[in-house]
C-alpha positions as CSV (number, residue, x, y, z in Angstrom):
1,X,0.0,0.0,0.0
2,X,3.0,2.1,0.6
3,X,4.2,1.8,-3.0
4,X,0.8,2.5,-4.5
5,X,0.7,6.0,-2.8
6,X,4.1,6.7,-3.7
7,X,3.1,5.7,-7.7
8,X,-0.1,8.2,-6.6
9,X,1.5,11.1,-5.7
10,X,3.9,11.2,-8.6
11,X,0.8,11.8,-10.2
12,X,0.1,15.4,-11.4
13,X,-3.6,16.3,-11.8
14,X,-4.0,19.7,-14.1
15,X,-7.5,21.4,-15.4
16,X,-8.2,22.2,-18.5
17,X,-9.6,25.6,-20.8
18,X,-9.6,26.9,-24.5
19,X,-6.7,25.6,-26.4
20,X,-5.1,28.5,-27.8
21,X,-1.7,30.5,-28.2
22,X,-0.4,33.1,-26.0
23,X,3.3,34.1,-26.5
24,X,4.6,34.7,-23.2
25,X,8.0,36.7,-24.1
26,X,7.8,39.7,-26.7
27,X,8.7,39.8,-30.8
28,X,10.3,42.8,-31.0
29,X,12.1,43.4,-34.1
30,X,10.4,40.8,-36.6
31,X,8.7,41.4,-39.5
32,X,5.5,41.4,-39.8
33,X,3.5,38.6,-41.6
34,X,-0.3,38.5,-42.5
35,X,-2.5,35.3,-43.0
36,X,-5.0,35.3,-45.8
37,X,-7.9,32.8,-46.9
38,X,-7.7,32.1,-50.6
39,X,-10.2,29.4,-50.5
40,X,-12.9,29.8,-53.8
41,X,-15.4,28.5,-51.0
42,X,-15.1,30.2,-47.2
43,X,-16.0,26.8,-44.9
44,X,-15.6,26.8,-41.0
45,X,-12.2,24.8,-41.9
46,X,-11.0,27.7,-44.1
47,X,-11.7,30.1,-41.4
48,X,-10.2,28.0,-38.9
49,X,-7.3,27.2,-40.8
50,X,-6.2,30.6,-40.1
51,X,-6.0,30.4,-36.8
52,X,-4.2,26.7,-37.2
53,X,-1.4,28.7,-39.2
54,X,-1.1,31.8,-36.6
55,X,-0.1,29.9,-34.0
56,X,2.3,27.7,-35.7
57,X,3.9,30.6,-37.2
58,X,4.1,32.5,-33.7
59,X,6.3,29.8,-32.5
60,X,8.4,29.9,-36.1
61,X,9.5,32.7,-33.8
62,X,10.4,34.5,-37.4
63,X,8.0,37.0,-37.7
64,X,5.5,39.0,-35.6
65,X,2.2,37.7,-36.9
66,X,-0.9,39.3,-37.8
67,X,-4.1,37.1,-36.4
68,X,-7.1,39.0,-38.0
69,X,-8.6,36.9,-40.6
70,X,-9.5,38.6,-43.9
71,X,-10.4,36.4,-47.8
72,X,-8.0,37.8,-50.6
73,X,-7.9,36.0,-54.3
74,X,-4.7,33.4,-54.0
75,X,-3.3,35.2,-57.2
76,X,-3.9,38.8,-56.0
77,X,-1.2,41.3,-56.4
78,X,-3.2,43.6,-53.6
79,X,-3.3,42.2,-50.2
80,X,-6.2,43.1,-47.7
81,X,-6.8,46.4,-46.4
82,X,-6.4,44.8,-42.8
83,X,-3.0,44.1,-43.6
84,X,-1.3,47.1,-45.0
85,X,1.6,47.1,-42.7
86,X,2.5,43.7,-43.3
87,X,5.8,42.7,-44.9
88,X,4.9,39.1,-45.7
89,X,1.5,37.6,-46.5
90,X,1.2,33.9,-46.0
91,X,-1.6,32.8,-48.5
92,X,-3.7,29.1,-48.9
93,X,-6.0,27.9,-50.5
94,X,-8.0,25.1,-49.1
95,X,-9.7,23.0,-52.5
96,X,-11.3,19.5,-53.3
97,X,-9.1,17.2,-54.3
98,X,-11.3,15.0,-56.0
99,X,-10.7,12.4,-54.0
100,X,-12.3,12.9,-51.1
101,X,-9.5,14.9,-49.4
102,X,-8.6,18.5,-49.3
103,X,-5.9,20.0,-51.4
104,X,-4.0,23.2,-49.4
105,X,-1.8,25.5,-51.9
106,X,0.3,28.0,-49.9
107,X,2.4,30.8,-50.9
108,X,4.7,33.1,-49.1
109,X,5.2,36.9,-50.4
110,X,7.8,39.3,-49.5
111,X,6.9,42.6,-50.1
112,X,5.0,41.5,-53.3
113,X,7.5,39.2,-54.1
114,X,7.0,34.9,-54.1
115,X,9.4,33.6,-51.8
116,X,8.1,29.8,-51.3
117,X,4.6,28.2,-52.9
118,X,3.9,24.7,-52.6
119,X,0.8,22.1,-52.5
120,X,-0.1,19.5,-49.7
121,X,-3.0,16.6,-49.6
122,X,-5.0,16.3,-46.7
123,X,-7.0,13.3,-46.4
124,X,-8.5,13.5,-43.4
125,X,-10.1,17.4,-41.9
126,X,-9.6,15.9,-38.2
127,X,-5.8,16.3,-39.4
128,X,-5.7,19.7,-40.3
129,X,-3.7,21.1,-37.4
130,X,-1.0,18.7,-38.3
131,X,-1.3,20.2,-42.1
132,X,-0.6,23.4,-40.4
133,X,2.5,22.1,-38.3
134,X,4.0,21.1,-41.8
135,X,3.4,24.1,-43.8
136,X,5.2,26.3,-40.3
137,X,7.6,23.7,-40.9
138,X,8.8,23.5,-44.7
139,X,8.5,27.6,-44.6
140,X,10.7,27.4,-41.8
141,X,13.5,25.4,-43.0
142,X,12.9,27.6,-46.5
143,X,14.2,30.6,-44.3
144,X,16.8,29.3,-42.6
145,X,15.1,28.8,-39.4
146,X,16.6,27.2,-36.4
147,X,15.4,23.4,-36.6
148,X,11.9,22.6,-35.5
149,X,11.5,18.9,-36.2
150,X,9.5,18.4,-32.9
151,X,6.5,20.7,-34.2
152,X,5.4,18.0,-36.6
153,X,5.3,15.5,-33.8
154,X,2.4,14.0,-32.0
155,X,2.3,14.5,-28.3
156,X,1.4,11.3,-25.9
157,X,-0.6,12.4,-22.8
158,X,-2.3,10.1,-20.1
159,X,-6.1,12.1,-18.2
160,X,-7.7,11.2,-15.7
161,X,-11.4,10.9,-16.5
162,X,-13.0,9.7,-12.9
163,X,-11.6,8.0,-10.0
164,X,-9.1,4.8,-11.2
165,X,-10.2,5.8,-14.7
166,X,-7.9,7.9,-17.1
167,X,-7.3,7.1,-20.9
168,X,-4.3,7.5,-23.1
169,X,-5.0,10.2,-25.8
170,X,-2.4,11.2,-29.0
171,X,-2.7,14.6,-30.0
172,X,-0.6,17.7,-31.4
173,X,1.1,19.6,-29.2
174,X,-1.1,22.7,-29.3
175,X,-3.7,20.4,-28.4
176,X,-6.2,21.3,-30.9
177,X,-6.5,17.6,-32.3
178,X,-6.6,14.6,-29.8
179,X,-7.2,11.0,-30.3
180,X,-8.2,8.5,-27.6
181,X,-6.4,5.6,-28.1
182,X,-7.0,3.5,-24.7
183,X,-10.0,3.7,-22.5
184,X,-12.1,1.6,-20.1
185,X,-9.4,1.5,-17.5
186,X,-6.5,2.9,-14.6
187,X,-3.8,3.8,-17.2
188,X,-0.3,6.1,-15.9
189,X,3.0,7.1,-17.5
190,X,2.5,6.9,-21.3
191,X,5.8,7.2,-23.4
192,X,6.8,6.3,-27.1
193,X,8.8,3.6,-27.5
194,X,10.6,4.3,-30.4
195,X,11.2,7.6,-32.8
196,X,8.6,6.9,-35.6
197,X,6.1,7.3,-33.0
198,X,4.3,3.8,-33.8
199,X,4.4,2.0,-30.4
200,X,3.7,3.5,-27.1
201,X,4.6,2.1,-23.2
202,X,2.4,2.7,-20.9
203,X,1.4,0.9,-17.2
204,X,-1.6,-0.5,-15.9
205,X,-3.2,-0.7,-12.5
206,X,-6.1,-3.3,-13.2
207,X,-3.9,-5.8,-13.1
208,X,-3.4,-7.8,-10.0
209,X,0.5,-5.8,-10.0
210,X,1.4,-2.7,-11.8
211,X,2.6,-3.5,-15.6
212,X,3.6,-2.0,-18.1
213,X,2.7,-3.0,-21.8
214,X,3.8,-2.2,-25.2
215,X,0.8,-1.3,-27.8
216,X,1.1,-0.6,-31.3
217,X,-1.0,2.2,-32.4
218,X,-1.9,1.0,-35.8
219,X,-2.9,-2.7,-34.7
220,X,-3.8,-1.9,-31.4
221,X,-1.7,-5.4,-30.4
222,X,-0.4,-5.1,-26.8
223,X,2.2,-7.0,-25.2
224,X,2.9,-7.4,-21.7
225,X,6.9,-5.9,-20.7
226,X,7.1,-6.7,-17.2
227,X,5.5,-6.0,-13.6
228,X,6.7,-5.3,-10.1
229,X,4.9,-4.8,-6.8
230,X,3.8,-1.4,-6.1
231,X,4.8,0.4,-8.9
232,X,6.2,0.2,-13.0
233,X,6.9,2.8,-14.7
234,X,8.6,3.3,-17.9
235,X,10.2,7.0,-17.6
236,X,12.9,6.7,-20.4
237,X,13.7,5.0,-23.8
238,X,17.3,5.0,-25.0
239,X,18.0,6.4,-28.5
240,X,17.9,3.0,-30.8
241,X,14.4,2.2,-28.7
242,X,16.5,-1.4,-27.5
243,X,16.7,-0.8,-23.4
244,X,14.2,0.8,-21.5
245,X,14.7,2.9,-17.9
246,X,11.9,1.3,-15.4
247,X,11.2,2.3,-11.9
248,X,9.9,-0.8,-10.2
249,X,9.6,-1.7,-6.6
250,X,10.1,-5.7,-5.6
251,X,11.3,-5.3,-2.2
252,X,9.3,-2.4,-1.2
253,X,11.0,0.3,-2.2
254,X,11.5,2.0,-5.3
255,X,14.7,1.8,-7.8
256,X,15.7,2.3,-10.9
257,X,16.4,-0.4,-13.6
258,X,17.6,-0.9,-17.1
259,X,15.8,-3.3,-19.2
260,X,17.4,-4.4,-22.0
261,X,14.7,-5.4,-24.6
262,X,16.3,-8.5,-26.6
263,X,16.9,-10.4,-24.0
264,X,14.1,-9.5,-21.3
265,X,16.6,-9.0,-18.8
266,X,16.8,-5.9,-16.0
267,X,19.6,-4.8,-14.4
268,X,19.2,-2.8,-11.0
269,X,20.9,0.9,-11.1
270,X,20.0,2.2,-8.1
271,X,20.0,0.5,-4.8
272,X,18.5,3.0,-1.5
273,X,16.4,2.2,1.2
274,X,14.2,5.7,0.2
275,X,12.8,6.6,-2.8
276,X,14.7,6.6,-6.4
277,X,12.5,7.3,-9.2
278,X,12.2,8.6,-12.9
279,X,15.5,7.5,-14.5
280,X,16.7,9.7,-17.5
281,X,19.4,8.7,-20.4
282,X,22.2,11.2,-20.6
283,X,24.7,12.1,-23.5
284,X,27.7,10.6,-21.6
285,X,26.3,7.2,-20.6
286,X,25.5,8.3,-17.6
287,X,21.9,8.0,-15.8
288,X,20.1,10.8,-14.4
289,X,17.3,10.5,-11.8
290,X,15.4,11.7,-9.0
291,X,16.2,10.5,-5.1
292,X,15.3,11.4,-1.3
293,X,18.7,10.6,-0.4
294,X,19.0,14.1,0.9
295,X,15.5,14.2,3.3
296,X,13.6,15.8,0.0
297,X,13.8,15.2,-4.0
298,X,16.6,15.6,-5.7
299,X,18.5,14.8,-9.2
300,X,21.7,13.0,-8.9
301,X,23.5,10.3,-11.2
302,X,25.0,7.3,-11.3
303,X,26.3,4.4,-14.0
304,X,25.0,0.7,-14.7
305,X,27.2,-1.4,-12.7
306,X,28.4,1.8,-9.9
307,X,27.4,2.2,-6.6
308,X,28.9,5.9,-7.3
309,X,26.3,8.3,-7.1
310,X,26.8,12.5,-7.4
311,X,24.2,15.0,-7.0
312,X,23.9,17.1,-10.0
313,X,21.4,19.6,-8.9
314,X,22.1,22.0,-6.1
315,X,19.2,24.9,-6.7
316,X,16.0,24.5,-5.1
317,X,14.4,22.1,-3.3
318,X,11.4,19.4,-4.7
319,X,13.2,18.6,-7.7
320,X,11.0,15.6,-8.5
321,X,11.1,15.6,-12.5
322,X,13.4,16.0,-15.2
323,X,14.3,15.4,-18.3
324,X,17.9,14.7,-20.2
325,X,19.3,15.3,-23.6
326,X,23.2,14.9,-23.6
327,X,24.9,17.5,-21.7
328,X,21.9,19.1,-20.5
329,X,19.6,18.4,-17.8
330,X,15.9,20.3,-17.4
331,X,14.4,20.0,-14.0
332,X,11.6,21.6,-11.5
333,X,12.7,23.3,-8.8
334,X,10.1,24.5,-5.5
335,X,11.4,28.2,-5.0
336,X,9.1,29.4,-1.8
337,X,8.2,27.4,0.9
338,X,4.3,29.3,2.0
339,X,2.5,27.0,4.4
340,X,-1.0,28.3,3.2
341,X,-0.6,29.9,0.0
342,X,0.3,28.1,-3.4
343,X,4.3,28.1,-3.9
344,X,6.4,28.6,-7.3
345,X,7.7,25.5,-8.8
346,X,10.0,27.1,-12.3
347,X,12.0,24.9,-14.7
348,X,15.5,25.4,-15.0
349,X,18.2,24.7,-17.4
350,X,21.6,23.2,-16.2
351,X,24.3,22.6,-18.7
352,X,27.0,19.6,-17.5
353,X,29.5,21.0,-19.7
354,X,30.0,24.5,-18.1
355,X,27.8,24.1,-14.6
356,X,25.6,27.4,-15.7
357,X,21.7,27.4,-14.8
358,X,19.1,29.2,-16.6
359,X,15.9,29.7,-15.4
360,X,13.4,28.6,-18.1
361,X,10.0,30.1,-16.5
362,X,9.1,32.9,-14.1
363,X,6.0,32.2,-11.8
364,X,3.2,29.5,-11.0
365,X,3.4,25.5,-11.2
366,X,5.7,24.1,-13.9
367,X,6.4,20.6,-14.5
368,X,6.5,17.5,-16.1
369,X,9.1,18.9,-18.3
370,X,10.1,16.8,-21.6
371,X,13.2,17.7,-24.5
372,X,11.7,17.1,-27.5
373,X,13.9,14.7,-29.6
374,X,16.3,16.8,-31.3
375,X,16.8,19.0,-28.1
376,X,15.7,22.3,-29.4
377,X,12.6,22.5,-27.4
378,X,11.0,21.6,-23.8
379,X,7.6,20.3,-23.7
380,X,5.8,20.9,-20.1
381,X,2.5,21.6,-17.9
382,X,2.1,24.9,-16.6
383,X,-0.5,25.6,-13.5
384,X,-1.2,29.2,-12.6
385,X,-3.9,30.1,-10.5
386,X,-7.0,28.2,-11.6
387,X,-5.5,28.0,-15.5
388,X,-3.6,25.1,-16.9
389,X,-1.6,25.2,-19.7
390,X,0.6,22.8,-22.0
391,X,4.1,25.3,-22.6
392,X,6.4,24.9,-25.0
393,X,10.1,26.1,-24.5
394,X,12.1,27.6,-27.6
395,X,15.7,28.2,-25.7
396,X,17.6,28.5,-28.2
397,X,15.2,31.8,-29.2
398,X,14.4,32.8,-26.2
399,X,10.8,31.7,-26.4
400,X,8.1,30.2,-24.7
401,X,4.4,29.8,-25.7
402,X,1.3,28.3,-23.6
403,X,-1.9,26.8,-24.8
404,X,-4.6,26.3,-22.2
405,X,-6.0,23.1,-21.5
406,X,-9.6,21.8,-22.0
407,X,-8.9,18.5,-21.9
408,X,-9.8,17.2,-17.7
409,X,-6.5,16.2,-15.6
410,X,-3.1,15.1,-17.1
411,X,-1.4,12.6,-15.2
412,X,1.8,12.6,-17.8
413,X,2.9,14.0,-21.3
414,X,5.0,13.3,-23.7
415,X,6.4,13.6,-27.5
């Protein structure tokens, strides 16, 4: 019983509202860029798409983006009268494709002048927002952006729906499309198990232990991984998707195990009479991962086969999740201690190479924070006051964005 409210309270509840963009740090000095509707037939989806393409193109983080919606002809040399002061118009046209699907033409102008024009099929409408991702993407890339790979990426997110009932939902990291995938059960700590996104881990509390399965998303085939008294958890996968970083509990207390997949055998990393949780891969072959050692949570490190362990974290206190990519670590940190009003938990930064810490947000709840795969973003939850939010973390820009929730309590996220 023990374990099972230690694997409870690791679980984060957050509320939901209106998923939509709000750029939380300025966009002075970028040019400004209008969206227009070329579409021969205005539809909600056309209106819509609009909005789909503002947001993506706030977090380009290229331009200072114009969200008013206005209908201009796709070939037009005049742009709307709503967007006079803009130096690039971002134009599509949303057709049928005769086949059932929609066909989006897009075209950048500079000052009058085409820069980039191309054509995409979209097959199903449901999809659109990830149409969106890829145009933000390709125009992007065609600029000379920094890389955003990540923002064509579906996010993984567990909710909880009632009591010892949550279901495991895919959806786009603005939220504005999700996809329940597994329902009808007491599901925790959904991650992907490999980088094509086609296979999820996830753990389950109706069976008689805690396990965690594999599932394949497009045959919906699950296969049992392993299960431990108390508590399973799957909190990392390592880069070729062969060994997995479990926290399990046999004897009581929780530790953190490697599990290589090809054979099916575990090797214990940690070994602590308290509490050793959430085990990250880093760049150097070390592991990351969070530990009581020191009376409250902490990050320290340690290698398979060492009984070496170093803390790597000395800001803050209740540093109970993180997340690694190579040399740098990005961790929650409690930073006031009030008895009866709420307290500030902010992400932070730390690079191993040169010990410097950055603080990532300013004020309310942050946590649950994820690198997406290439490193060049953090993925989180954000609770302030009675509004929840899924933020995204540009660092290398010197961004960050939130869109509110609507979507009950997350338990876990990630991409």
């Amino acid at each position: 019983m023990k374990i099972i409210l230690i694997f409870l309270t690791l679980i984060h509840l957050s509320w939901g509202a209106d998923a939509t963009l709000e750029v939380v740090k300025g966009v002075e000095g970028l040019s400004p860029l209008a969206i227009e509707d070329s579409s021969l037939q205005t539809s909600e989806l056309s209106r819509k798409f609009t909005q789909m393409l503002a947001a993506d193109m706030n977090v380009v983080s290229l331009f200072s983006v114009d969200e008013s919606y206005a209908s201009v002809p796709f070939n037009s040399l005049t742009t709307s009268p709503l967007h006079k002061e803009a130096q690039y118009l971002l134009r599509y046209r949303l057709l049928d494709d005769g086949a059932g699907g929609t066909r989006a033409d897009i075209k950048l102008l500079q000052n009058g002048n085409e820069l980039f024009q191309k054509s995409y099929i979209l097959k199903q409408s449901e999809m659109a927002v990830f149409l969106s991702h890829s145009i933000a993407y390709d125009i992007n890339a065609k600029l000379g952006g920094t890389p955003i790979d990540w923002i064509k990426r579906k996010v993984l997110f567990v909710r909880l729906t009632s009591p010892r009932h949550s279901e495991i939902v895919v959806s786009d990291y603005t939220l504005s499309y999700q996809k329940v995938i597994l329902t009808g059960g007491m599901y925790g700590f959904a991650k992907w198990a490999n980088r094509e996104q086609s296979e999820l881990y996830y753990t389950s509390l109706a069976d008689f232990k805690p396990t965690i399965y594999r599932m394949n998303l497009q045959s919906g085939k699950k296969e049992k991984i392993i299960s431990s008294d108390g508590m399973a958890v799957c909190s990392d996968v390592s880069e070729d998707s062969k060994n997995l970083l479990l926290t399990l509990a046999p004897n009581g207390q929780p530790d953190v195990y490697l599990y290589d997949l090809t054979s099916g055998t575990k090797t214990q990393i940690t070994n602590y009479s308290g509490i050793d949780v959430n085990g990250q891969f880093m760049g150097d072959g070390s592991i990351a991962f969070v530990s009581n050692r020191l009376g409250y949570p902490n990050v320290f490190s340690t290698r398979v086969n060492s009984s070496a362990v170093s803390q790597l974290v000395y800001q803050g206190k209740n540093n109970s999740s993180l997340s690694a990519y190579k040399n740098l670590l990005v961790y929650k940190a409690r930073e006031t201690s009030a008895t009866f009003a709420g307290n500030a938990f902010n992400l932070h930064l730390l690079s191993l190479n040169t010990g410097n810490v950055k603080r990532l947000t300013a004020s309310g709840e942050n946590d649950f924070p994820k690198f997406s795969p290439d490193g060049e973003a953090i993925l989180y939850i954000k609770q302030e006051g009675p509004r929840s939010s899924i933020g995204v973390i540009r660092f290398g820009v010197n961004k960050s964005f939130v869109f509110p929730l609507r979507i009950g309590r997350i338990q876990s996220i990630d991409w």
